[in-house]
C-alpha positions as CSV (number, residue, x, y, z in Angstrom):
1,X,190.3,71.9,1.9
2,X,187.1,70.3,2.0
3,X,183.9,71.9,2.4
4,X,180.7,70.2,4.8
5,X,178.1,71.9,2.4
6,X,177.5,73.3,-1.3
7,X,177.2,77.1,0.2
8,X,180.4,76.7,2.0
9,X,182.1,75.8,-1.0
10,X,180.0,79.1,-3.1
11,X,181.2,81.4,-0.1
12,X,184.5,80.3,-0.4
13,X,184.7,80.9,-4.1
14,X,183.0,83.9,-3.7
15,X,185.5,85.3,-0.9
16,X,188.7,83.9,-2.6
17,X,190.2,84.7,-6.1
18,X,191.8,81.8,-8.4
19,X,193.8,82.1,-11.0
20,X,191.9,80.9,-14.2
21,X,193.5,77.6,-14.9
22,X,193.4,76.9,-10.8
23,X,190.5,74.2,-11.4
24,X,190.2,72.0,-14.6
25,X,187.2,73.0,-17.0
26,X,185.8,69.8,-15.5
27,X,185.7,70.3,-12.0
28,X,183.5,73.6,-13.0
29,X,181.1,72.0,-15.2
30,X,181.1,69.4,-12.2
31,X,180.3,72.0,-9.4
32,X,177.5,73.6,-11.3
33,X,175.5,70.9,-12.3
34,X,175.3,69.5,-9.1
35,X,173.8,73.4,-7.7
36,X,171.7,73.1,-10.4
37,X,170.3,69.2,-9.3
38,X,170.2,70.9,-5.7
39,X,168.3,73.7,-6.0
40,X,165.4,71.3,-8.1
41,X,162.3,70.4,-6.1
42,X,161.7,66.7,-5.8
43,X,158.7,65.9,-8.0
44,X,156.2,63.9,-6.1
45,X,152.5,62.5,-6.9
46,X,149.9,64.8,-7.6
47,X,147.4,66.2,-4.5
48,X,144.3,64.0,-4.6
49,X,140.7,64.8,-2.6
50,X,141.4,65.2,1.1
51,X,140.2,62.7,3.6
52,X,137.7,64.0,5.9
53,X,136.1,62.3,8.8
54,X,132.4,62.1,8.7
55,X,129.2,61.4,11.2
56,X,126.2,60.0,9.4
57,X,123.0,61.5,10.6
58,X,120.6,58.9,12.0
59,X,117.6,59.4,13.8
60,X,117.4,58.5,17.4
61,X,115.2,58.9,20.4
62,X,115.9,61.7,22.5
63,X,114.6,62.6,26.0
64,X,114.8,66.6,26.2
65,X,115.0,67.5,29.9
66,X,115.5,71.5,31.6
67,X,117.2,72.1,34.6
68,X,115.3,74.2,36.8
69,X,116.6,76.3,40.3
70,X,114.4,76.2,43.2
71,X,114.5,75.6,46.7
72,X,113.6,72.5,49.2
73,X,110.6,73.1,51.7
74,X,109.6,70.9,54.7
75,X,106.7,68.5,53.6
76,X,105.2,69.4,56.4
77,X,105.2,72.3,59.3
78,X,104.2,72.6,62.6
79,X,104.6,75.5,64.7
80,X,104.0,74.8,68.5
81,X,102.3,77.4,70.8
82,X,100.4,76.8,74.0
83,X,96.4,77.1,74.2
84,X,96.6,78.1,77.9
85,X,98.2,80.4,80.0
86,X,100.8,79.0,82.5
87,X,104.4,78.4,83.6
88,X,106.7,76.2,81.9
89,X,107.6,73.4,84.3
90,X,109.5,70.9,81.8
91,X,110.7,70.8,78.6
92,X,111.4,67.0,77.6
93,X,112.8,67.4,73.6
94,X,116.4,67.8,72.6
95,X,117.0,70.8,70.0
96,X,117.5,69.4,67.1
97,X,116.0,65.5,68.0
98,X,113.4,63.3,65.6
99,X,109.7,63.3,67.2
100,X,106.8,61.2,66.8
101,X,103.3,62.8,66.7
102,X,101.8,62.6,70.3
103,X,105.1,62.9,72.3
104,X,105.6,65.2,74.7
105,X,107.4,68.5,74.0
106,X,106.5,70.8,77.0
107,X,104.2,70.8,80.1
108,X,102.6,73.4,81.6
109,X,102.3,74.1,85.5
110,X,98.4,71.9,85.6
111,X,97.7,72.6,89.2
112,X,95.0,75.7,88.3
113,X,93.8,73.7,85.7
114,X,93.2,70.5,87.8
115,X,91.8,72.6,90.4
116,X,89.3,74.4,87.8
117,X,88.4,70.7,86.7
118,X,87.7,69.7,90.2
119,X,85.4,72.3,90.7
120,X,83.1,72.2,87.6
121,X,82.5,68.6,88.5
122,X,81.4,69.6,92.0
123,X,79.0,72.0,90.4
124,X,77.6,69.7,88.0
125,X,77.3,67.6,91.0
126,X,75.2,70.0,92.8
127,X,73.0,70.7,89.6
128,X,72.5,67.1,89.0
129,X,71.4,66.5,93.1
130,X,68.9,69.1,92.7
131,X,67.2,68.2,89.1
132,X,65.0,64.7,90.8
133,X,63.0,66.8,93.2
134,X,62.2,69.4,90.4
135,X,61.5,66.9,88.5
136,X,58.8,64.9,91.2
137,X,57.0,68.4,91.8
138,X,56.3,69.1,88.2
139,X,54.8,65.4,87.6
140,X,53.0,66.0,90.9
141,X,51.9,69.1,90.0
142,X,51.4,67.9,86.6
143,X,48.4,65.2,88.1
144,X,46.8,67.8,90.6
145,X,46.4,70.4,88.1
146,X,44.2,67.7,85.8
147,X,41.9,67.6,88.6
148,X,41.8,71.3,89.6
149,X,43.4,70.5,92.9
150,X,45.6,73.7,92.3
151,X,46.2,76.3,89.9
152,X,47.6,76.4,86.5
153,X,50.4,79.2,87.9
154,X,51.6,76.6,90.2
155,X,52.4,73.8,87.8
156,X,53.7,76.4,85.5
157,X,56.3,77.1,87.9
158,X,57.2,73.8,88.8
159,X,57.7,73.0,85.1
160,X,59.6,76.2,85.1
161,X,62.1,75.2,87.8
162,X,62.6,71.4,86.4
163,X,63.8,72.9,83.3
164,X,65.7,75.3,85.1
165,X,67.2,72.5,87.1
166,X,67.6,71.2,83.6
167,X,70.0,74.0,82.1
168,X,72.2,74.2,84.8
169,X,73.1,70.4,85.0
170,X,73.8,70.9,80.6
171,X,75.9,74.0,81.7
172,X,77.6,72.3,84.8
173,X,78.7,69.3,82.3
174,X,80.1,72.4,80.0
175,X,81.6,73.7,82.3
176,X,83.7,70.3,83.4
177,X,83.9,69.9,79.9
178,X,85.9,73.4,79.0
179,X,87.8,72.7,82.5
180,X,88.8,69.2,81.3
181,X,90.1,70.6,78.1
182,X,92.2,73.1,79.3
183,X,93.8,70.6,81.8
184,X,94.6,68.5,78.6
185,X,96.1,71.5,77.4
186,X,98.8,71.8,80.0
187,X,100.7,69.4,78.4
188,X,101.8,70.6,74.9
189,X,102.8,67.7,72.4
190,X,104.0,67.4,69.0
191,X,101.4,67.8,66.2
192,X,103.6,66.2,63.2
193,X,106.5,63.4,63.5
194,X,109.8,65.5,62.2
195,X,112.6,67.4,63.4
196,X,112.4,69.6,66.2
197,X,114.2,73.1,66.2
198,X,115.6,75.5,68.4
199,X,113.7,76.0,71.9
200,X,112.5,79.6,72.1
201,X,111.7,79.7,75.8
202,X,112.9,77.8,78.8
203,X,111.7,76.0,81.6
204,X,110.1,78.6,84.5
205,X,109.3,80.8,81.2
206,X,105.5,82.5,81.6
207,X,103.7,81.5,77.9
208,X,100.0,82.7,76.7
209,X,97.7,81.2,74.9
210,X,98.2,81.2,71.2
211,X,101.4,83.8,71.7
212,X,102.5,84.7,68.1
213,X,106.4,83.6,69.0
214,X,105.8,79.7,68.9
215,X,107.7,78.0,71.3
216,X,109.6,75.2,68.8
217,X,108.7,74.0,65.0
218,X,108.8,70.3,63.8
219,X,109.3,70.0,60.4
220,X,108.5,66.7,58.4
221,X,111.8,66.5,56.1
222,X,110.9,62.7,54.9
223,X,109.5,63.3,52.2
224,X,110.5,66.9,51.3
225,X,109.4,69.2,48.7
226,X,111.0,70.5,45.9
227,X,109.6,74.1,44.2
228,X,110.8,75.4,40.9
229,X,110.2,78.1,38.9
230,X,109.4,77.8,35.0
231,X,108.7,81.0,32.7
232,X,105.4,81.0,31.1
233,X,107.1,81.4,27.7
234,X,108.8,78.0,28.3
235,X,105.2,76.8,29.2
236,X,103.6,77.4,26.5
237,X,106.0,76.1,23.8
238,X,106.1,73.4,25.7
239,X,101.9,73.0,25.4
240,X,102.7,73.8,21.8
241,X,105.1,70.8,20.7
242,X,103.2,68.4,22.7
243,X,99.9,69.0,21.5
244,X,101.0,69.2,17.7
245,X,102.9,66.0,18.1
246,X,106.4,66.8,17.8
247,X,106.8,66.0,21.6
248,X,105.5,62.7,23.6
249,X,105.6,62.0,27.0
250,X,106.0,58.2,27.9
251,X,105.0,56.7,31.2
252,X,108.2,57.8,32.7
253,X,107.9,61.6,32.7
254,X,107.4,62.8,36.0
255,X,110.1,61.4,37.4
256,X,112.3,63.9,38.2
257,X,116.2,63.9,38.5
258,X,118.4,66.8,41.0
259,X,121.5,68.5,41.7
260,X,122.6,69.6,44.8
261,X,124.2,73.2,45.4
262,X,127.8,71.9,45.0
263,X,127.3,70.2,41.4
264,X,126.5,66.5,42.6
265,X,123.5,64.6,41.6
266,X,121.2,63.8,44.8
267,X,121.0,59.7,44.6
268,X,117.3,59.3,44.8
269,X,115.2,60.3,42.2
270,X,111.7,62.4,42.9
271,X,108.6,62.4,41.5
272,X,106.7,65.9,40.0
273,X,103.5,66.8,42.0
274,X,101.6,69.2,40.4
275,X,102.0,72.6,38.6
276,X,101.6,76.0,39.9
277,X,97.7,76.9,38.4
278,X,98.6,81.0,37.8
279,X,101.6,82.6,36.9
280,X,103.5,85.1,39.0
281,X,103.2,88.3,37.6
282,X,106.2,89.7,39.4
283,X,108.3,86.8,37.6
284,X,106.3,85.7,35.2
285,X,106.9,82.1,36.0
286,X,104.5,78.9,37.3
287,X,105.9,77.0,40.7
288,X,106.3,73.6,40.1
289,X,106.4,71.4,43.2
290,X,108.1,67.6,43.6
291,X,108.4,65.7,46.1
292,X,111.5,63.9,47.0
293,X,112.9,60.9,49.1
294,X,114.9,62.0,51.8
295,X,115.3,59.0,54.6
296,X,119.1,60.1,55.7
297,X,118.3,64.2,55.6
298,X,120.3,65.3,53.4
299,X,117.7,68.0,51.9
300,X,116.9,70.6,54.7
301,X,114.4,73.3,54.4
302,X,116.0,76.4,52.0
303,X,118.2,74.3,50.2
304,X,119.5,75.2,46.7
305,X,118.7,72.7,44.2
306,X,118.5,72.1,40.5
307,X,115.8,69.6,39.2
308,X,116.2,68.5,35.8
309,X,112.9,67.8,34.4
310,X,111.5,65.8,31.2
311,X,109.9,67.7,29.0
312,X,109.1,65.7,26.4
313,X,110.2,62.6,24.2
314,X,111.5,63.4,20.7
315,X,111.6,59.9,18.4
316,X,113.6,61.4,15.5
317,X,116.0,64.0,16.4
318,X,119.0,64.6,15.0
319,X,122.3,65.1,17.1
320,X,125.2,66.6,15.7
321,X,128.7,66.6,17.7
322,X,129.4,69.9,18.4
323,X,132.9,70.3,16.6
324,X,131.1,69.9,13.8
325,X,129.1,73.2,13.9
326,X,130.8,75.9,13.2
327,X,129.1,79.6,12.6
328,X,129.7,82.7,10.6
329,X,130.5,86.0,11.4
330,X,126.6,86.7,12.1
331,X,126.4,84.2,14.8
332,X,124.6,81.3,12.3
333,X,125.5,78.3,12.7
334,X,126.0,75.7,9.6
335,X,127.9,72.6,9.1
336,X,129.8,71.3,6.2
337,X,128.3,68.2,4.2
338,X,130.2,65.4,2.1
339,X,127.6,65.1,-0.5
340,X,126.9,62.5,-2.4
341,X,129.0,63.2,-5.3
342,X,132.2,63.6,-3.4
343,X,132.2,67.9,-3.0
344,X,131.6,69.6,0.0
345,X,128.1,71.8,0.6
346,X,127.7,74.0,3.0
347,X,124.3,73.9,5.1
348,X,122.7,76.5,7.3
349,X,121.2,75.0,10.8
350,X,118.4,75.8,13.2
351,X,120.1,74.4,16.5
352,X,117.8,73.7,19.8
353,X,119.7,72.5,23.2
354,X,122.5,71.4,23.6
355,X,122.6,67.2,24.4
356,X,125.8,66.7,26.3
357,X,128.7,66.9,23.9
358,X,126.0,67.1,20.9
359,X,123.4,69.9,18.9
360,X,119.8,68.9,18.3
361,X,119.5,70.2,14.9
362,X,116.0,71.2,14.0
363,X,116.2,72.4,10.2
364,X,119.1,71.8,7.6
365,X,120.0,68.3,7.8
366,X,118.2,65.1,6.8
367,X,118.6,61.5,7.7
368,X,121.7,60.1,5.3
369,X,123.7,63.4,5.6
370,X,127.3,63.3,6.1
371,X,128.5,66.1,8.8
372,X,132.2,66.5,8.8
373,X,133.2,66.7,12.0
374,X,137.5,66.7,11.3
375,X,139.0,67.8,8.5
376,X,137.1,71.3,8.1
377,X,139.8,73.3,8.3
378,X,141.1,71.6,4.8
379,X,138.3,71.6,2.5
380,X,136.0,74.6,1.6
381,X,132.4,74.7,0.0
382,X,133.0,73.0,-3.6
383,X,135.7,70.9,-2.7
384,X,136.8,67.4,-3.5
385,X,137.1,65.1,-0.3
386,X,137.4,61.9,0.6
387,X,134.7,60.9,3.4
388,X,135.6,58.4,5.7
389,X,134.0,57.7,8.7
390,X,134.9,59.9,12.1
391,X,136.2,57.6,15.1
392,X,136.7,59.8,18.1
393,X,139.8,59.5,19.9
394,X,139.3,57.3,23.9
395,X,139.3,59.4,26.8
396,X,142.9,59.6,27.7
397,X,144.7,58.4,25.0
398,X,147.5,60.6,23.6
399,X,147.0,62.3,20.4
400,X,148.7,60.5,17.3
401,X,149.9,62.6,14.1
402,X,153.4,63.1,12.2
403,X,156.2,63.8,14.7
404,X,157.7,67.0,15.3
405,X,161.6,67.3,13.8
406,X,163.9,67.4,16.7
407,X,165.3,70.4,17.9
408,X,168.8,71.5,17.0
């Protein structure tokens, strides 16, 4: 009966009894050196170092940028509120519409104003009709009085009503003056070009002058501003690196990248105004402010934002990729090094920000160092390895290694 394996034929002569001269002395001597060559490992070549893949640390130029939240503001406001009492008799904006400065918004009933206006210029009419003959008395009196021909009282008072005469022609022409203004009043325009909003009264409405509801704002949104907040802390290590040198700022710097509310960058870039001169003490941050394009209005006023600011310009950092960091129990992070005779070291880091996909490391590597960024779970500090150089995989592509054994 023949068997399909070695432990099939064992069982079988394990389960079943033959008689002792049932299989030649042969077939025996046969059987059990063939178990015997079975059961033998196949020698193979001895383990050599393992092959490691490996980043070379070279200095490069990094630009270290912050994100920062803050909130979009109108680069300019206006609210509008009448300077005269009256009825509304026409509103000529749309809610919601682009002004220029100068247009029209609302107008004001002008009758009593234009009636008022009338009638300071017939007063200063009268005052003006009545100043020539005070004025011929006092030079008359002026040349009689030189020649004692009257009395010193009466040119007094003639000089006395010319200047009289005098006053109320200045206070008829302020009076047409204030009535004029308050007739140019009557119509209320728009202070600022921007975007009107909602209409708080309608037309036949009774408004006061300088009512603390304004009737409408306009709000300049082209340019708009940008505020921020920074800590203090952050401020002042900033200060630090750049004035001891480790940071520079090229010509570049105050341009100033952002990130709308639902994660997409905002397609124009901005430019950083000025900084906040005290700290808030309820926050204990600075306001920074930038100003942004905005031609198609897609900032509005109270807006969510993130601006990404450059700090600084470093012109030897080292980046590490990130899979090649690892950290101990503490929480410290270090990296294993293919030194340069062949064993791995171990080196503790001081790690900044994160660049991307990448660690600036600050302390524990040096230019020439070989990180190990695949491989680490082979090797241990000491170890023998092979260091070639790391080639990470394309996006996409399918990830290549021995194949699995198929399933039975």
């Amino acid at each position: 009966m023949p068997f399909d394996t070695l432990q099939e034929m064992e069982m079988s002569m394990k389960t079943r009894s033959f008689p002792a001269s049932a299989l030649p002395l042969g077939a025996v001597l046969a059987m059990v050196a063939l178990g015997t060559a079975c059961s033998k490992p196949a020698a193979g070549p001895p383990p050599g170092p393992a092959e490691v893949g490996v980043v070379t640390m070279t200095p490069e130029r990094v630009v270290l940028t912050t994100e920062l939240p803050g909130r979009t503001n109108p680069y300019l406001v206006a609210e509008v509120r009448p300077q005269v009492n009256g009825i509304l008799r026409e509103r000529t904006f749309e809610e919601g519409s682009d002004v220029k400065a100068g247009d029209l918004l609302y107008q004001i009933d002008p009758a009593p104003y234009q009636a008022a206006f009338e009638q300071a210029k017939a007063s200063l009419a009268m005052a003006e009709a009545n100043l020539p003959a005070a004025r011929s008395r006092a030079e008359r009196m002026k040349g009689l009085v030189e020649i004692h021909a009257v009395g010193q009282q009466d040119y007094d008072d003639a000089v006395a009503a010319l200047q009289q005469a005098e006053a109320s022609v200045a206070a008829a022409k302020a009076t047409v003056e204030s009535a004029r203004i308050n007739l140019s009043y009557t119509p209320i325009r728009a202070p600022i070009s921007g975007r009107t909003g909602r209409s708080s009264v309608t037309v036949g409405a009774l408004v006061t002058a300088y009512q603390p509801v304004p009737l409408a704002t306009v709000q300049q949104l082209d340019p708009i501003y940008v505020d921020v907040a920074q800590s203090s802390a952050d401020l002042l290590r900033l200060q630090k690196s750049l004035n001891g040198g480790a940071l520079t700022r090229d010509a570049s710097w105050s341009r100033v990248k952002l990130i709308l509310e639902d994660g997409t960058p905002y397609s124009r870039e901005g430019k950083l105004k000025f900084r906040e001169v005290t700290v808030d003490p309820t926050t204990g941050s600075v306001t920074l402010r930038m100003v942004f394009p905005n031609p198609d209005h897609v900032l509005l006023p109270g807006m969510y934002v993130r601006a990404v600011v450059e700090e600084g310009v470093l012109s030897d950092g080292l980046l590490v990729p990130q899979q090649g960091v690892a950290r101990t129990p503490k929480g410290e992070p270090y990296a294993l090094v293919a030194g340069k005779d062949g064993k791995v070291e171990q080196r503790m880091l001081t790690v900044g920000r994160a660049m991307g996909d990448r660690w600036l490391v600050t302390a524990g590597l040096a230019e020439g160092d070989q990180v190990i960024v695949e491989g680490t779970q082979r090797v241990r500090p000491g170890a023998d390895v092979k260091a070639v150089p790391f080639v990470p995989a394309a996006p996409g592509a399918a990830a290549t290694g021995p194949a699995a054994p198929a399933a039975k």
